[in-house]
Legacy VTK file of the C-alpha trace (Angstrom):
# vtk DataFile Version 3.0
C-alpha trace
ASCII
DATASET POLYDATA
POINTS 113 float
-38.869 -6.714 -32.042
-35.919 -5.136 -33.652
-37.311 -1.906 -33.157
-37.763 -2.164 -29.503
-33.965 -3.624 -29.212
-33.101 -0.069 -31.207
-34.913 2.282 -28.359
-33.640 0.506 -25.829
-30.371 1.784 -24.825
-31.868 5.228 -25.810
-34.641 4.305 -22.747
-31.791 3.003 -20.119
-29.798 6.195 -21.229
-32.664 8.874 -20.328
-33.527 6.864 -17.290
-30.576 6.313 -16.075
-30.531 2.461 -15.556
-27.282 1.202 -17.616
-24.569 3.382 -19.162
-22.723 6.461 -17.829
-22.151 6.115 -13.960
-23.407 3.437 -11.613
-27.383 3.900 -10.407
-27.222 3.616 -6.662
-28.400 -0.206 -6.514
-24.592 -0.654 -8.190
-23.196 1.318 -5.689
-24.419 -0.816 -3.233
-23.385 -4.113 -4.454
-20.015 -2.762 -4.448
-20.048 -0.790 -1.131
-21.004 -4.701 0.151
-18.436 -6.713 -2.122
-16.146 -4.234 -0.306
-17.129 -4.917 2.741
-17.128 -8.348 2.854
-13.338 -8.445 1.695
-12.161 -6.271 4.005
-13.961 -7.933 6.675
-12.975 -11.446 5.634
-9.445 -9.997 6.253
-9.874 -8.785 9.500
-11.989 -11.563 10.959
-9.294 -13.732 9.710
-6.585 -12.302 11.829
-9.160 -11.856 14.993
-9.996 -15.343 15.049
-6.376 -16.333 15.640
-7.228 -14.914 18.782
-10.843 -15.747 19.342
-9.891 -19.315 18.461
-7.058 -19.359 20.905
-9.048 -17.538 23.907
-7.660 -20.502 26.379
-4.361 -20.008 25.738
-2.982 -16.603 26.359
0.480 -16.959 24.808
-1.358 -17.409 21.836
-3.607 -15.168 22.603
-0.834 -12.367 23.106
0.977 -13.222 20.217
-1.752 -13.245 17.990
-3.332 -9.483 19.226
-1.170 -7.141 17.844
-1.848 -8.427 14.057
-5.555 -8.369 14.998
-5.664 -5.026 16.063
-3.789 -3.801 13.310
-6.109 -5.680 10.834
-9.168 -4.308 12.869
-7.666 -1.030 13.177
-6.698 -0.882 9.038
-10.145 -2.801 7.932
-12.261 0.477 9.951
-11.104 2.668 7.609
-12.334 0.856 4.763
-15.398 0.102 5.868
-18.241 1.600 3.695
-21.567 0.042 5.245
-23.337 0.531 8.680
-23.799 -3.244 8.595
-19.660 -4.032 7.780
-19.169 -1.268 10.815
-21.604 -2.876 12.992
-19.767 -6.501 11.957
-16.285 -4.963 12.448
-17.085 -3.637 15.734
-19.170 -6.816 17.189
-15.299 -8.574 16.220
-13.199 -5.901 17.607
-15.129 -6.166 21.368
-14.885 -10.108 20.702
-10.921 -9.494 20.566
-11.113 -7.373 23.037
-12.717 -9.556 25.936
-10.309 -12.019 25.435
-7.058 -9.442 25.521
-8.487 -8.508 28.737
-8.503 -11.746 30.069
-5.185 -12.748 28.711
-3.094 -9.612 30.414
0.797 -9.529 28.527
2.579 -12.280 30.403
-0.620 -14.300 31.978
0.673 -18.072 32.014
-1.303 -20.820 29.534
-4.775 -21.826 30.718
-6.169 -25.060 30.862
-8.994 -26.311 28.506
-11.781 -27.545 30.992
-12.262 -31.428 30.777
-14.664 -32.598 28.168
-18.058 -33.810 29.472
LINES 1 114
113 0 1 2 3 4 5 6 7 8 9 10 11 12 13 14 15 16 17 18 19 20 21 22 23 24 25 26 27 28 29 30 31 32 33 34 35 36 37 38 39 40 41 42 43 44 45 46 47 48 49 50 51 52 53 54 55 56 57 58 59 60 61 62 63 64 65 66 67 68 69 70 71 72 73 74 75 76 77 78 79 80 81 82 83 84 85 86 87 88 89 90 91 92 93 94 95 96 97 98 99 100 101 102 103 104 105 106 107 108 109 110 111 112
């Protein structure tokens, strides 16, 4: 047993499956980790407005730190899936800034049922 403990970093080593630079399974977990912090950081400030879509003062106020965050997360992005996520939240923020146009008055909630 000790033997095979002694020939096993020499194995990993040659292979190239611990040691020295990251295989590309490691590159992915942090390409994702990324990802998902960046994202968390952008969704954040786009669901000020999502979560406000009724009320377009909010809505207005909210946009500009949004689209900042959107615009600053896309440039961090390193995954097809993070841009795919980042882009299904920027249209989300952007359907509601059409509907709110700068200046639009507060809309009503409908009644509940």
């Amino acid at each position: 047993m000790g033997g095979l403990l002694a020939v096993l970093p020499v194995v990993l080593s040659l292979c190239g499956c611990g040691g020295g630079e990251p295989n590309k399974r490691q590159q992915a977990v942090a390409n994702i980790t990324s990802d998902t912090a960046v994202l968390e950081e952008a969704s954040s400030a786009a669901n000020a407005v999502i979560r406000n879509n009724m009320d377009c003062d909010t809505v207005n106020a909210a946009l500009p730190e949004a689209n900042h965050k959107l615009d600053e997360a896309a440039s961090r992005i390193r995954t097809p899936a993070g841009k795919a996520t980042l882009e299904s939240i920027r249209a989300q923020v952007k359907a509601i800034a059409q509907n709110c146009p700068p200046g639009d008055v507060v809309r009503q909630q409908p009644p509940p049922p």
